[in-house]
N, C-alpha and C positions, 0 to 999 in steps of 0.2 A: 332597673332590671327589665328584663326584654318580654316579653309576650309570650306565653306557652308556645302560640305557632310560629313566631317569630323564630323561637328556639330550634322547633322543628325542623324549619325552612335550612337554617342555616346548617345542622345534621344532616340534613339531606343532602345537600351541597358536598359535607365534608368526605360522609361516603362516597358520594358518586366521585371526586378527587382521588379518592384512595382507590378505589376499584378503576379507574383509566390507570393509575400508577401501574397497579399490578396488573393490568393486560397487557400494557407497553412493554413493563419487564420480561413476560409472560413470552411477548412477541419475539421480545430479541433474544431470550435466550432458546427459544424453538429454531431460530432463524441461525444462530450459530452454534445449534447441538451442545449446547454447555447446560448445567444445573445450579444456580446459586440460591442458598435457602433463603427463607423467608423471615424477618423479621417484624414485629408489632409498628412497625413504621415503613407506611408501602415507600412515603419519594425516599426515604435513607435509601430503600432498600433498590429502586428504582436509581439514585445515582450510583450506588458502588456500580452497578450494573455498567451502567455509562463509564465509568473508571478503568471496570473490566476491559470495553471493550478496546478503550484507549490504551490501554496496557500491550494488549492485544496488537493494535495498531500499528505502537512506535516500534514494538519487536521487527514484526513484518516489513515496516519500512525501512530498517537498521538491517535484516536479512537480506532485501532485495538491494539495496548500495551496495553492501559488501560481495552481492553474487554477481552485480553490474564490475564491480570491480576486477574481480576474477577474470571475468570472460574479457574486459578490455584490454587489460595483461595479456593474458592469452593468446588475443588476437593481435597485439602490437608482437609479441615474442615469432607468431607466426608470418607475420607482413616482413619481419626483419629476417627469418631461414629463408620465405621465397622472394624477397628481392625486391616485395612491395617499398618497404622502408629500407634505407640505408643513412651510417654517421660518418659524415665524412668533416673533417675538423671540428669538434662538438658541435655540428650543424644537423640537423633529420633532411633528408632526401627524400621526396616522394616522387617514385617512379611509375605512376600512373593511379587508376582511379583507387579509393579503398573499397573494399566491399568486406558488408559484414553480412552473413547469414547466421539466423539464429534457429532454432529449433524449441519453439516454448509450448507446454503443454498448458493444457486448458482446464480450466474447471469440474470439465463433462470427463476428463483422462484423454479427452483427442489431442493430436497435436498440430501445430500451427507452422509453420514455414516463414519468416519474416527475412524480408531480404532487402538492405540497405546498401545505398551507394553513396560516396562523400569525394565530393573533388578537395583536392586539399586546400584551397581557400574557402573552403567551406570549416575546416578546424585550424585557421592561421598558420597555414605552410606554404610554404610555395612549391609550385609545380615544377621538375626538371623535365628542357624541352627534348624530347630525342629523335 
């Protein structure tokens, strides 16, 4: 058997583990305005936490694909009324450079302006010369 302070020592240890758990958790759920309760066990309660946020995560990264999706539709549908893009025998024509402009808003609510240009060997097409 261990030594009264031995025992001590090691108590103290386990607090101080459990009290960083719950500041961490403490942090991240300040840091993404969320509330998850507390259980008799800080790291359980410290990884759903971590679970959460990955949950969280895969959502967002699965919403921004699908909004990336949208808007390249979009702008392929538009390249093809103004004359950017053309099918001439199941073949794509690209008739000069592509530009995409985007309009993304920011964290703060401001908004951003992004403006891309892509020669078409730049996305595996060839250029038609005119």
């Amino acid at each position: 058997m261990f030594p009264k302070s031995y025992r001590f020592e090691i108590d103290k240890g386990i607090q101080a583990a459990s009290a960083t758990y719950r500041k961490a958790k403490q942090a991240l759920e300040e840091s993404l305005g969320i509330f998850l309760p507390n259980t008799r066990n800080p790291s359980e309660d410290f990884n759903e936490t971590v679970d959460f946020i990955t949950n969280i995560t895969d959502k967002k990264v699965l919403d921004a694909y699908e909004k990336g999706l949208h808007r390249g539709l979009k702008q392929a549908l538009m390249w093809l009324a103004n004359g950017t893009l053309s099918v001439n025998n199941h073949e794509i024509i690209v008739n000069g450079t592509l530009k995409v402009r985007i309009k993304r808003r920011k964290s703060d609510n401001t908004y951003q302006i992004l403006e891309y240009e892509f020669e078409p060997e730049d996305i595996g097409l060839n250029k038609v010369d005119q």
